[in-house]
DSSP file (Angstrom, degrees, kcal/mol; ACC not computed):
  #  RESIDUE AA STRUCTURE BP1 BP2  ACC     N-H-->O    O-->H-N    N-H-->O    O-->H-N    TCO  KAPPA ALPHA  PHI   PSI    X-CA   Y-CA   Z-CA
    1    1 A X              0   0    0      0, 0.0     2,-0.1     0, 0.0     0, 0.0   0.000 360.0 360.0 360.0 175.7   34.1    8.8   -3.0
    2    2 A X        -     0   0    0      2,-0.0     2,-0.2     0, 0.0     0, 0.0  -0.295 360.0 -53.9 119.2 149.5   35.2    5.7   -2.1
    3    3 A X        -     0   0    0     -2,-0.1     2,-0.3     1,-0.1     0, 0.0  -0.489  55.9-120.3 -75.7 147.6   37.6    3.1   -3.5
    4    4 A X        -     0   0    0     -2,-0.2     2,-0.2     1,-0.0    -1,-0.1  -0.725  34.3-111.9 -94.5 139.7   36.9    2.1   -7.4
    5    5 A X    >   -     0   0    0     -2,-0.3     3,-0.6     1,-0.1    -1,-0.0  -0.389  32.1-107.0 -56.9 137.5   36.2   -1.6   -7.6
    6    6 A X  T 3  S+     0   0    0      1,-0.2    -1,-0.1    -2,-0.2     3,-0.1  -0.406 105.4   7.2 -80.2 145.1   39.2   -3.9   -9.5
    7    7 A X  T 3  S+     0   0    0      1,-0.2     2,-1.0     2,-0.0    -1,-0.2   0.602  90.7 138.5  53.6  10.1   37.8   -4.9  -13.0
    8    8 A X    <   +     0   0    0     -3,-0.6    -1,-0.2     1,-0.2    -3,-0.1  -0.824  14.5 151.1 -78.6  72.5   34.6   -2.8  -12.6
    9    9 A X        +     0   0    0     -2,-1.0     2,-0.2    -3,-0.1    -1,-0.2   0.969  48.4  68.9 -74.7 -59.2   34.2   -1.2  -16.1
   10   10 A X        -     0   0    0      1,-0.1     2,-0.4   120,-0.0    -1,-0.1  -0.258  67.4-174.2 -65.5 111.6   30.6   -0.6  -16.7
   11   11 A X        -     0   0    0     -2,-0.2     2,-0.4   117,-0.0   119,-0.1  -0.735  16.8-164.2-108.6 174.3   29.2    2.2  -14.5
   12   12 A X        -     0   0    0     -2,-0.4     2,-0.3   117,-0.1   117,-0.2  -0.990  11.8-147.7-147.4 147.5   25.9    3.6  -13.8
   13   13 A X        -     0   0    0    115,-0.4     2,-1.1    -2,-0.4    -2,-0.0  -0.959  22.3-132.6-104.5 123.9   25.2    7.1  -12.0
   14   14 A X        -     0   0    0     -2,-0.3   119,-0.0     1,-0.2   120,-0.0  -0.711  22.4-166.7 -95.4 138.7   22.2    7.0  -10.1
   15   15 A X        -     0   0    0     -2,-1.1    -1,-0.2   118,-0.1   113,-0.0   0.872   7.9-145.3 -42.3 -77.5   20.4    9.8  -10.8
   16   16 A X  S    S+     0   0    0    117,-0.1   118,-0.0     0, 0.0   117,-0.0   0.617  70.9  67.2  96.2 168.1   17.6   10.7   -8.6
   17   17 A X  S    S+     0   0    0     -2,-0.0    -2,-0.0     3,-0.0     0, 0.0  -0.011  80.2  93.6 110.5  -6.9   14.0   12.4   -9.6
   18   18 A X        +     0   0    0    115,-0.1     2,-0.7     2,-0.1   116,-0.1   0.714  53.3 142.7 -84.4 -12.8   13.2    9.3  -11.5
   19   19 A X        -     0   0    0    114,-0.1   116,-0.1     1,-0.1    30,-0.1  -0.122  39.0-153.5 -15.1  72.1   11.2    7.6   -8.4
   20   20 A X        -     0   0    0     -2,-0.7     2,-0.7   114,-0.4    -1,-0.1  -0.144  20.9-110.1 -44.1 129.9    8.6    5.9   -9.7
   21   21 A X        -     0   0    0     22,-0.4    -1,-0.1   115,-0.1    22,-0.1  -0.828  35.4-115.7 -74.3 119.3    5.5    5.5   -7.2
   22   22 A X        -     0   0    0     -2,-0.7   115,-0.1     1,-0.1    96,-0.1   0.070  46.9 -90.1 -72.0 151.1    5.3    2.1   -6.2
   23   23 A X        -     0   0    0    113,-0.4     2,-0.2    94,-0.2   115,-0.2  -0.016  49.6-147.3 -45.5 167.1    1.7    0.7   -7.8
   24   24 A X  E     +A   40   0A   0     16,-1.6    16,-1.2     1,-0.1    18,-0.1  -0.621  66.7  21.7-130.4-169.7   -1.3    1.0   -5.5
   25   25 A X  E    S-     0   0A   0     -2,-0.2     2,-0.3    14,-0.2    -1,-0.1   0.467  76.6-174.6 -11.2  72.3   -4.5   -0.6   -4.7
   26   26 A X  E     -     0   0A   0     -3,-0.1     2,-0.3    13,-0.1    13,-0.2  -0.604  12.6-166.0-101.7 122.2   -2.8   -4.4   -6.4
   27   27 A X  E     -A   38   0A   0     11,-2.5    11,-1.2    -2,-0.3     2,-0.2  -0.912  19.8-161.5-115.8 151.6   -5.7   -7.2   -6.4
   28   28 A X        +     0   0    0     -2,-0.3     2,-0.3     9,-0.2     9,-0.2  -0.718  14.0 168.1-143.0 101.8   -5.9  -10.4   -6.8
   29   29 A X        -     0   0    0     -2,-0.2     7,-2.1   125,-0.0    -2,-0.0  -0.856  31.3-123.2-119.6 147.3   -8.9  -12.4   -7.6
   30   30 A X  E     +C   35   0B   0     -2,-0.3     5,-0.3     5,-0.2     2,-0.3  -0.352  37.2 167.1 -71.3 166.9   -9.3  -16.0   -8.6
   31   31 A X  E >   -C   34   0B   0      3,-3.2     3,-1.3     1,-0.1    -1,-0.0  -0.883  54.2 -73.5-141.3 177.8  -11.1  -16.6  -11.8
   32   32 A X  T 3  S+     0   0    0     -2,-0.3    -1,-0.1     1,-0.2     3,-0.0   0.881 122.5  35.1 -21.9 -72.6  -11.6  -19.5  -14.2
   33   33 A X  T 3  S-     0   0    0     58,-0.1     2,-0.4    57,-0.1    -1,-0.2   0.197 121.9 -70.7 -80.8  12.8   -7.9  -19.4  -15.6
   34   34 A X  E <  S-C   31   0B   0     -3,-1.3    -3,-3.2    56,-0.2     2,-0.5  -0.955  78.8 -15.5 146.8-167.6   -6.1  -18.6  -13.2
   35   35 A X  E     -C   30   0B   0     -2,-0.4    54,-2.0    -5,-0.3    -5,-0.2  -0.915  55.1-155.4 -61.5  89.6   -5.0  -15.3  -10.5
   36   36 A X  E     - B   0  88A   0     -7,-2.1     2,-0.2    -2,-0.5    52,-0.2  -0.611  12.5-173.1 -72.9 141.6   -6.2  -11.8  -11.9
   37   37 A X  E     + B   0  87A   0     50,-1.6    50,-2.1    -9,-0.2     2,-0.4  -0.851  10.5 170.9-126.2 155.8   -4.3   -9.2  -10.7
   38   38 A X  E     +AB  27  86A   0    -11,-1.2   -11,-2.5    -2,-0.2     2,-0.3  -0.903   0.4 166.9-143.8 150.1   -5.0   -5.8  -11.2
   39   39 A X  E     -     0   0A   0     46,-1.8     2,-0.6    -2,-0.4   -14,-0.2  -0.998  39.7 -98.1-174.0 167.0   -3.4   -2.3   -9.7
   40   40 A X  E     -A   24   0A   0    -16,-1.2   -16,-1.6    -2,-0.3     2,-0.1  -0.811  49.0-110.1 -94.1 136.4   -3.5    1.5  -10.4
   41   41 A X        -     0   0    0     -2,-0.6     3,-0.1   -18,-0.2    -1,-0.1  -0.298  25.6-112.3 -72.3 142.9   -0.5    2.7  -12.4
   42   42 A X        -     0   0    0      1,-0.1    -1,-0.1    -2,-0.1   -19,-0.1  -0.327  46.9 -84.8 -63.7 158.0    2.0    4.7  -11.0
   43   43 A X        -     0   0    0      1,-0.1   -22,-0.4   -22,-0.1    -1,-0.1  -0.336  48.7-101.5 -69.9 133.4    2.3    8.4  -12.3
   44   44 A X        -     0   0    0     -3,-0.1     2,-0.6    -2,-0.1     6,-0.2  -0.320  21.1-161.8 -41.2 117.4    4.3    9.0  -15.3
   45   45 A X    >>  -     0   0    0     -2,-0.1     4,-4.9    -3,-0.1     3,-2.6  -0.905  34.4-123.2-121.9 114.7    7.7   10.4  -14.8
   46   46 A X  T 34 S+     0   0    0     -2,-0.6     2,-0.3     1,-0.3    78,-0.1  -0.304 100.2  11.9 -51.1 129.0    8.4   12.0  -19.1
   47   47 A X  T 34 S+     0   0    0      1,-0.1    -1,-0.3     3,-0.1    78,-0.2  -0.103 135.2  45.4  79.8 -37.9   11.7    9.8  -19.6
   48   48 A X  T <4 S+     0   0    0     -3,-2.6    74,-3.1    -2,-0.3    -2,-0.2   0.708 111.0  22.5-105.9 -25.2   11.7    7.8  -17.1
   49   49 A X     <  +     0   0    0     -4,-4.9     2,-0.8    72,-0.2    -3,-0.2   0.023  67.6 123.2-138.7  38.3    8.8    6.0  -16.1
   50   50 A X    >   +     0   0    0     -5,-0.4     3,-1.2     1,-0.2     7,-0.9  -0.517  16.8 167.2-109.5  86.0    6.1    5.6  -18.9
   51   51 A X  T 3  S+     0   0    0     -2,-0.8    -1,-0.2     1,-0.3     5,-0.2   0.487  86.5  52.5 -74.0   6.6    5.3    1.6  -19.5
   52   52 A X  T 3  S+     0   0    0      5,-0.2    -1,-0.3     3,-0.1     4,-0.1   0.084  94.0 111.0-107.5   9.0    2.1    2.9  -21.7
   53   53 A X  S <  S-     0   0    0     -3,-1.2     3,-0.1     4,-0.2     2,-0.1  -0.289  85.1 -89.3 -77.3-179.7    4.4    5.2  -23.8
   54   54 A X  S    S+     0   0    0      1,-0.3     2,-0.2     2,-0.1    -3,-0.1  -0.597 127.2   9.6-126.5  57.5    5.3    5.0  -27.3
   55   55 A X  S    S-     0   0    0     -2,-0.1    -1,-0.3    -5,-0.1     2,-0.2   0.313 111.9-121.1 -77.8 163.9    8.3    2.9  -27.1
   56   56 A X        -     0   0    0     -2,-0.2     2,-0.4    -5,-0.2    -5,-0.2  -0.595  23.3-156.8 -78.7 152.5    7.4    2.2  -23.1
   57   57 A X        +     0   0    0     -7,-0.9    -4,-0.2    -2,-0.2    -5,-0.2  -0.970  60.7   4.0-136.5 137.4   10.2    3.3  -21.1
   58   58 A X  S    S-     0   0    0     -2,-0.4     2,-0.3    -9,-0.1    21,-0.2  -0.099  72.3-140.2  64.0-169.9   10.2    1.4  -17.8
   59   59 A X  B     -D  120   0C   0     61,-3.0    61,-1.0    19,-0.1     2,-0.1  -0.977  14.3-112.8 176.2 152.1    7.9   -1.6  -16.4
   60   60 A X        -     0   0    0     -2,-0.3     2,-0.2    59,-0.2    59,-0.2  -0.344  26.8-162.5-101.9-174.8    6.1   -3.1  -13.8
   61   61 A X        -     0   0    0     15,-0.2    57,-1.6    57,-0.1     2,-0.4  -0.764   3.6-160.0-168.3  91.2    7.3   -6.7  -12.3
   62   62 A X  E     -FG  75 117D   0     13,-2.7    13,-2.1    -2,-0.2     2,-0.4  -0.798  11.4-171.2 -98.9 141.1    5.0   -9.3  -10.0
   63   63 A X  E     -FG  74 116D   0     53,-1.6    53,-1.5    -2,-0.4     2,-0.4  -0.976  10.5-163.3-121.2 132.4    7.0  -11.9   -7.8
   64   64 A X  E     -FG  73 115D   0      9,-1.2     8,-2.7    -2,-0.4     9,-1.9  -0.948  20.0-175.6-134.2 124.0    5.2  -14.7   -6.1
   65   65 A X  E     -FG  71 114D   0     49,-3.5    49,-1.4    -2,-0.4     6,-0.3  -0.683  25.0-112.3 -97.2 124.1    7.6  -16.0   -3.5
   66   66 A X  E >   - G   0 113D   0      4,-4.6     3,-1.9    -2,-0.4    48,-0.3  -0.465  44.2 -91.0 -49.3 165.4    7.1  -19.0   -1.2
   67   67 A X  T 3  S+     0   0    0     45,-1.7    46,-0.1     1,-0.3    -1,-0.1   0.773 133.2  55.4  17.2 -67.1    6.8  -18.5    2.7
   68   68 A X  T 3  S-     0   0    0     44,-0.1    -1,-0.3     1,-0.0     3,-0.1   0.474 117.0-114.8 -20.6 -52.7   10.4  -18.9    2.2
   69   69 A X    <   +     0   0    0     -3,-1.9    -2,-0.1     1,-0.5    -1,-0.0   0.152  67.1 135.6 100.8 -13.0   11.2  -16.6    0.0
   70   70 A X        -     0   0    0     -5,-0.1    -4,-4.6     1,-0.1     2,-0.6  -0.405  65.5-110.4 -62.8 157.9   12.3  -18.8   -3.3
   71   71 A X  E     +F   65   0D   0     -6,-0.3    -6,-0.2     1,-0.1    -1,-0.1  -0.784  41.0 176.4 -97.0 113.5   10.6  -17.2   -6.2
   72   72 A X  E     +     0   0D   0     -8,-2.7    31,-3.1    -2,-0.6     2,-0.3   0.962  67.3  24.1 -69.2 -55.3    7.7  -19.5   -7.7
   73   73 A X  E     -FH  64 102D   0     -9,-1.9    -9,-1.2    29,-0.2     2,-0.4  -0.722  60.5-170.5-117.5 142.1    6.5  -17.1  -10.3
   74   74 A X  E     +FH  63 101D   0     27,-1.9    27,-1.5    -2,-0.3     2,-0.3  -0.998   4.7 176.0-143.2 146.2    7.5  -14.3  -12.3
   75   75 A X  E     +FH  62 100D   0    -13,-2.1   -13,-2.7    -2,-0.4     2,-0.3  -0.966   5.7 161.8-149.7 127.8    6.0  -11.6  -14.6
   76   76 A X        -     0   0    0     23,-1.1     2,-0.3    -2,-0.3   -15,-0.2  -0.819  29.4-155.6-145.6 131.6    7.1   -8.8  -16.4
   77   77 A X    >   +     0   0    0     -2,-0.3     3,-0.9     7,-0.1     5,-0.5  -0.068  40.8 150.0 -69.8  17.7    5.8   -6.7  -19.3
   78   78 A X  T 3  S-     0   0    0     -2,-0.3     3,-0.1     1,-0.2   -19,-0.1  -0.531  79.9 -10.6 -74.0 108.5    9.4   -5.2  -20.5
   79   79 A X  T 3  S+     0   0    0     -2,-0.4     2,-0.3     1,-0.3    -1,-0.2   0.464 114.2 116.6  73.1  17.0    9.4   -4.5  -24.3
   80   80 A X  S <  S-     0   0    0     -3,-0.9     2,-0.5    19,-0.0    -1,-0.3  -0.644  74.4-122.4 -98.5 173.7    6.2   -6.3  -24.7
   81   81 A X        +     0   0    0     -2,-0.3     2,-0.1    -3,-0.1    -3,-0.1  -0.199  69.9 121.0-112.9  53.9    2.9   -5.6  -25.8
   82   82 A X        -     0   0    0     -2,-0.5     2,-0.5    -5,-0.5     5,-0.1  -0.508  68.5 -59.0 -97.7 179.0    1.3   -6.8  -22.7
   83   83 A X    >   -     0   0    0      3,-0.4     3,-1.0     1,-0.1    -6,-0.1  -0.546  34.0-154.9  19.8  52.3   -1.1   -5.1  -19.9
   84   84 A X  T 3  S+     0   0    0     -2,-0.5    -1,-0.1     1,-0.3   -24,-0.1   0.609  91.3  15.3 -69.2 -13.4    0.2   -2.5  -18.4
   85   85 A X  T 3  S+     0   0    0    -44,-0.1   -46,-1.8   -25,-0.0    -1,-0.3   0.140 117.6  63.0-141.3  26.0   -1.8   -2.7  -15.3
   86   86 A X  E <   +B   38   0A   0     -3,-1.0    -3,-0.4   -48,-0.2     2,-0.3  -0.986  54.0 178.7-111.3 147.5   -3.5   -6.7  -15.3
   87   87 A X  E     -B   37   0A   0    -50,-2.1   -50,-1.6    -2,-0.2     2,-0.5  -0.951  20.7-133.4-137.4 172.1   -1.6   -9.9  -15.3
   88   88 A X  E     -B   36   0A   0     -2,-0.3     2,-1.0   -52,-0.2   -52,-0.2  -0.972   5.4-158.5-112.2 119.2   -2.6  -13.2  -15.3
   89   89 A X        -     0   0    0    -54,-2.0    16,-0.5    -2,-0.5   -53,-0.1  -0.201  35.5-142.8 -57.0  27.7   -1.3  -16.0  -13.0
   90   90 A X        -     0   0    0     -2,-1.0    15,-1.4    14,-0.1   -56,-0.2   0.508  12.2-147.0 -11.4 162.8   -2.4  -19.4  -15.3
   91   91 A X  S    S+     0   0    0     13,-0.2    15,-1.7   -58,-0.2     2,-0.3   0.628  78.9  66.1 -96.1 -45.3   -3.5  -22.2  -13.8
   92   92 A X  S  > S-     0   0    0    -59,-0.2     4,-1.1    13,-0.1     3,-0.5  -0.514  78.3-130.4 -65.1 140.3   -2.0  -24.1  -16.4
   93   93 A X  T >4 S+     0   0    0     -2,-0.3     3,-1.0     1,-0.2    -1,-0.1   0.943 110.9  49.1 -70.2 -65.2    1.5  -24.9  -17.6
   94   94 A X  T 34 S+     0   0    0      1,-0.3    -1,-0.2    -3,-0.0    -4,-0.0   0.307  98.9  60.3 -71.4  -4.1    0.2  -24.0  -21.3
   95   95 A X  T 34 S+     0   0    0     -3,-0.5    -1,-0.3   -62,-0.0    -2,-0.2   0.759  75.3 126.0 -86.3 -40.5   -1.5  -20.8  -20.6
   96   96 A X    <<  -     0   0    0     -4,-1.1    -7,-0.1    -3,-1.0     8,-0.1  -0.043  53.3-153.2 -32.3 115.7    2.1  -19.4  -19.3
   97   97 A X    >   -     0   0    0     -9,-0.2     3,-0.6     4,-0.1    -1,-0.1   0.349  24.3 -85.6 -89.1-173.1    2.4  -16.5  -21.5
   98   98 A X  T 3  S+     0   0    0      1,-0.2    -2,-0.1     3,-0.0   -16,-0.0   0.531 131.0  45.7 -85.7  -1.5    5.8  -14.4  -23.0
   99   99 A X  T 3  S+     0   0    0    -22,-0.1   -23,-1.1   -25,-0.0     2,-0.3  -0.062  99.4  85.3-108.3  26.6    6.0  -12.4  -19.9
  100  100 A X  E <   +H   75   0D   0     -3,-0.6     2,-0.3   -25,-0.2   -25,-0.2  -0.804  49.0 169.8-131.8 146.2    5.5  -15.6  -17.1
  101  101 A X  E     +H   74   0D   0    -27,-1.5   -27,-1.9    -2,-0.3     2,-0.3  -0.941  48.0  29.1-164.9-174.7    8.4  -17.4  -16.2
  102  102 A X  E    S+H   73   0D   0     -2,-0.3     2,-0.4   -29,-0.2   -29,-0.2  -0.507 102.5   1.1  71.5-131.2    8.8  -19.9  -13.5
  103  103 A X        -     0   0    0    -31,-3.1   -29,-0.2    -2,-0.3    -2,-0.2  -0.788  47.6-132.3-100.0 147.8    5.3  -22.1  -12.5
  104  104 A X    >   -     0   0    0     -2,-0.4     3,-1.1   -13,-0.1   -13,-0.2  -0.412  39.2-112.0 -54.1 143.4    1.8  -22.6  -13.4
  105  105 A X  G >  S+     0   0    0    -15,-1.4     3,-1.1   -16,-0.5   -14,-0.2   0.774 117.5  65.0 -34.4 -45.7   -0.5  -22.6  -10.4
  106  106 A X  G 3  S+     0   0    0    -15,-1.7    -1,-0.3     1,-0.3   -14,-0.1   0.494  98.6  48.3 -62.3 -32.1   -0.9  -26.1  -11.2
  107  107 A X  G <  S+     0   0    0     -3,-1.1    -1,-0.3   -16,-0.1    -2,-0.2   0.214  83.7 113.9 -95.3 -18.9    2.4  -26.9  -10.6
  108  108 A X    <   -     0   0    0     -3,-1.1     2,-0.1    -4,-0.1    42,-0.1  -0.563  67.5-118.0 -80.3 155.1    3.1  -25.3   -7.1
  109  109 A X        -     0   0    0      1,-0.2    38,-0.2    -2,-0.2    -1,-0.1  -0.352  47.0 -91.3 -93.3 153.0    3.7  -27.3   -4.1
  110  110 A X  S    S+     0   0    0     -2,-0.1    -1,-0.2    36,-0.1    38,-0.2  -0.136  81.9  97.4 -50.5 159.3    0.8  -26.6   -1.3
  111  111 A X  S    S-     0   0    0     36,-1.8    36,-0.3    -3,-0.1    37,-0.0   0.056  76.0 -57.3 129.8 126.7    1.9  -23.8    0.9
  112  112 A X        -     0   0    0     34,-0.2   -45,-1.7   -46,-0.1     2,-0.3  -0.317  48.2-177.0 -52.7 121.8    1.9  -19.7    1.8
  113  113 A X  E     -GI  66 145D   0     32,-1.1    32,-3.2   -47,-0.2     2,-0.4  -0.997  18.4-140.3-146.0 128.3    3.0  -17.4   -1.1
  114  114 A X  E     -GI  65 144D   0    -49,-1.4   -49,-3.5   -48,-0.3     2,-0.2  -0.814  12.1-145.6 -99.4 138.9    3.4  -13.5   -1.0
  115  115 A X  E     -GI  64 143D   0     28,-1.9    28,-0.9    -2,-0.4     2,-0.2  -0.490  24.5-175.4 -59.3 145.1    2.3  -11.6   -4.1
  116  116 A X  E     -G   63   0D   0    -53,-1.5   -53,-1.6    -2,-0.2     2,-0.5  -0.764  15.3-156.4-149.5 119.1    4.5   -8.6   -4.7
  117  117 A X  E     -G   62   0D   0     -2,-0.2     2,-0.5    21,-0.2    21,-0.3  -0.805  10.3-174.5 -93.9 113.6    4.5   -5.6   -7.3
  118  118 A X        -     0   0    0    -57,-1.6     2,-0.2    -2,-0.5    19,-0.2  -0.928  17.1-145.3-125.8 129.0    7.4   -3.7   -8.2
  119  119 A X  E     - E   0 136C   0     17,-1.7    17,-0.7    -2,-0.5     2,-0.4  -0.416  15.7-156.3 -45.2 125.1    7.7   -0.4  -10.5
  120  120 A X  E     -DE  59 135C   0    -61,-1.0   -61,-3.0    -2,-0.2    15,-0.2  -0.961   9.9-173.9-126.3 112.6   11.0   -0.3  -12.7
  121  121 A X  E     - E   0 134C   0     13,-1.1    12,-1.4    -2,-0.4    13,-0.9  -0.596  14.5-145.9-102.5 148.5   12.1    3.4  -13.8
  122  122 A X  E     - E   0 132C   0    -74,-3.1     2,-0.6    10,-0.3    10,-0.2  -0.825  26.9-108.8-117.9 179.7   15.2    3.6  -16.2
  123  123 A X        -     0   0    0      8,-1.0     8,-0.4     6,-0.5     4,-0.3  -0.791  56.9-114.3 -99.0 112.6   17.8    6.2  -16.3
  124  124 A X    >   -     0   0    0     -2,-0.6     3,-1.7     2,-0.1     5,-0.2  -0.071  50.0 -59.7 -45.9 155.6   16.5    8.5  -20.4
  125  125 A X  T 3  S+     0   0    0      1,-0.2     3,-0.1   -78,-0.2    -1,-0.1  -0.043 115.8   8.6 -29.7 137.2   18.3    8.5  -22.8
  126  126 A X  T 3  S+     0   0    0      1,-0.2     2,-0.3    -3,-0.1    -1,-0.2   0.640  90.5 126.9  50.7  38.5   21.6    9.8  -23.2
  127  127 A X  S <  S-     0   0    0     -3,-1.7    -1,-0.2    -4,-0.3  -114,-0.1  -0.852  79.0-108.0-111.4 162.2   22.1   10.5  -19.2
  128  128 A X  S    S+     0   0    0     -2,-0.3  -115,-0.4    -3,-0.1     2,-0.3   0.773  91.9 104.1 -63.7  -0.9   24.9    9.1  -17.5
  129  129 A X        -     0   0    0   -117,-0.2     2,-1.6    -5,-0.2    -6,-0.5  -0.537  69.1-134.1 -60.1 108.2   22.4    6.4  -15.7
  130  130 A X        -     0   0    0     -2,-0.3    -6,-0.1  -119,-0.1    -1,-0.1  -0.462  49.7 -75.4 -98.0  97.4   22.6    2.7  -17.2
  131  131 A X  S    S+     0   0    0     -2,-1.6    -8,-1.0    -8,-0.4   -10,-0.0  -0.333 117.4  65.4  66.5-132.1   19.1    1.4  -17.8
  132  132 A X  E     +E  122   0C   0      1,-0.2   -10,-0.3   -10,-0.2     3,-0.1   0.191  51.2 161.2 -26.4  86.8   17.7    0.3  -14.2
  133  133 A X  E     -     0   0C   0    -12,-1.4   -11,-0.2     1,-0.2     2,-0.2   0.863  60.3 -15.9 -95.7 -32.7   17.5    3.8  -12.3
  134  134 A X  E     -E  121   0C   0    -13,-0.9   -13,-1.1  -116,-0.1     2,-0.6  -0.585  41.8-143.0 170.2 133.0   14.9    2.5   -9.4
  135  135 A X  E     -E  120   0C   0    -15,-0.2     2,-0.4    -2,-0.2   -15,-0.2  -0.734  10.5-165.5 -74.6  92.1   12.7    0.3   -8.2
  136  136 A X  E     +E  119   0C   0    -17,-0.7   -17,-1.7    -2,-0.6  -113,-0.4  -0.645  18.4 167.7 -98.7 135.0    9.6    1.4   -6.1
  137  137 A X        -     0   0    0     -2,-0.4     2,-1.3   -19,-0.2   -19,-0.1  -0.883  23.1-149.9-158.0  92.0    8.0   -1.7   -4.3
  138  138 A X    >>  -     0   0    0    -21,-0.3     3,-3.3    -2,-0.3     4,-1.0  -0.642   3.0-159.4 -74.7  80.4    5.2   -1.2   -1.4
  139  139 A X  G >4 S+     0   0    0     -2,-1.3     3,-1.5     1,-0.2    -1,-0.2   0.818  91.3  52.7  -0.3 -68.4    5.3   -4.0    1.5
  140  140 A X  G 34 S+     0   0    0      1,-0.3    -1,-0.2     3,-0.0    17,-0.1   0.577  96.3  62.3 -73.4  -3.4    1.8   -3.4    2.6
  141  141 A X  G <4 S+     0   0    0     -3,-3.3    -1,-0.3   -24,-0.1    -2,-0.2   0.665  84.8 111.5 -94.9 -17.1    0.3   -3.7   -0.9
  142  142 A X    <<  -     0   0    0     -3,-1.5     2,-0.5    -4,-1.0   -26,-0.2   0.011  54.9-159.0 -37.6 141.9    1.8   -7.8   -0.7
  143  143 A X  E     -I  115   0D   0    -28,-0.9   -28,-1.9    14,-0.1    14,-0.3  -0.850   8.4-116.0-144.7 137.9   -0.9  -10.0   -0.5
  144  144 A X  E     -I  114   0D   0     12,-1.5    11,-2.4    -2,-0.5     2,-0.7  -0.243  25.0-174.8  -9.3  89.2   -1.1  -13.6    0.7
  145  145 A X  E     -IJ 113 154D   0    -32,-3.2   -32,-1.1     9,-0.2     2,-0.2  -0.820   4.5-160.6-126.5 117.5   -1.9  -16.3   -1.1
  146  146 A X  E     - J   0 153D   0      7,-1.1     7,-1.8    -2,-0.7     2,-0.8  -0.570   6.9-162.3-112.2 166.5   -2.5  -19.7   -0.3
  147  147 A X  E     + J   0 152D   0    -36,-0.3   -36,-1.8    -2,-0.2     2,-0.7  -0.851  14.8 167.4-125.3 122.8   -2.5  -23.2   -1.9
  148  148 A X  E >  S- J   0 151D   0      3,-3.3     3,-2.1    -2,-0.8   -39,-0.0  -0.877  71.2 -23.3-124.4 122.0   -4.1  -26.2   -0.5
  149  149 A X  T 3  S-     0   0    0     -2,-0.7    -1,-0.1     1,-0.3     3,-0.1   0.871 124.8 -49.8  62.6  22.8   -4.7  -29.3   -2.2
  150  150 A X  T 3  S+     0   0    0      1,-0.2     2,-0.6   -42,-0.1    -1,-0.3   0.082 114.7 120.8 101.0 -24.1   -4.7  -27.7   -5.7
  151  151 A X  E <   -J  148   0D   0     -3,-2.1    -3,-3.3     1,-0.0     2,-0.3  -0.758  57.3-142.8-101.1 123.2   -6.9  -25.3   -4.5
  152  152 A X  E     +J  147   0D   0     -2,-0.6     2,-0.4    -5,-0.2    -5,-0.2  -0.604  17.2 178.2 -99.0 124.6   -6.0  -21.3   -4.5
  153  153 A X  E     -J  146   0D   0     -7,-1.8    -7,-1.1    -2,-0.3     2,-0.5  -0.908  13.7-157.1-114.2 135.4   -7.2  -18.8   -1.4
  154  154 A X  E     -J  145   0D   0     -2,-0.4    -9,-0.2    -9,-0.2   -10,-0.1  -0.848   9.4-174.6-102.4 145.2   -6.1  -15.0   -1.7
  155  155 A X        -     0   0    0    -11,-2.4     2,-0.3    -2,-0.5   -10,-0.1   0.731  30.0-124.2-118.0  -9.1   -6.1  -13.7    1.7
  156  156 A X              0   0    0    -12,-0.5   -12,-1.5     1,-0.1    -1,-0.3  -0.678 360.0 360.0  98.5-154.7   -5.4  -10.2    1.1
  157  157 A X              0   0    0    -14,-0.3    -1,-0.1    -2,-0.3   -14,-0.1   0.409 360.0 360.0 -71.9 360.0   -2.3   -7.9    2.7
């Protein structure tokens, strides 16, 4: 129902059963190069939700947000041949990889920044659902991180 939107061509039907489980048990420890993180992949949904498939269908997504909420950092593994369940955070400007956008560690202003993971399911092939079908994204798995003086502290959740 509902009034149709003026100039609104492109639809998408959301589906549902494609509900990706948001990742679980997401670390983040520093190392030499940078912010490890690591997390358990969400279950496979056949069609919808397999970034280790063969092509991967769907993808995982890290935002690290200021205090604030602008977005410092970005990461995503979408139609690459990255990691499906580590990424790296560089410390460096020149380590930023083909999935990083935004900043280098190196490059952030001092200051409290949540980590955050989110799962991205698409709608399969040749349903009416256009490409994003849902996004599963766990609060309590955020974790803290802070920067003082060049120097990086995880605090956890």
């Amino acid at each position: 129902g509902g009034a149709s939107i003026p100039g609104a061509v492109a639809s998408s039907v959301y589906l549902g059963g494609y509900e990706p489980d948001p990742p679980s048990n997401i670390q983040a420890e520093v190392v030499e190069t940078g912010i490890l993180v690591t997390w358990d992949p969400s279950p496979a949904i056949p069609g919808g939700f397999e970034p280790n498939g063969s092509p991967p269908v769907g993808f995982y997504s890290i935002y690290l947000n200021r205090e604030e909420g602008e977005l410092a950092y970005g990461w995503n593994h979408e139609g690459r041949p990255l990691p499906e369940t580590s990424c790296l955070i560089p410390f460096r400007r020149q380590d930023l990889g083909p999935g990083d956008t935004g900043l280098a560690l190196e490059e952030m202003d001092d200051g409290v920044y949540y980590l955050e993971l989110h799962a991205f399911s698409v709608a399969p092939e040749g349903t009416a659902g256009h490409y994003v079908e849902c996004i599963a994204h766990d609060p309590a798995q955020n974790i803290r991180i802070v920067i003082e003086g060049g120097h990086v502290r995880i605090e956890g959740p």
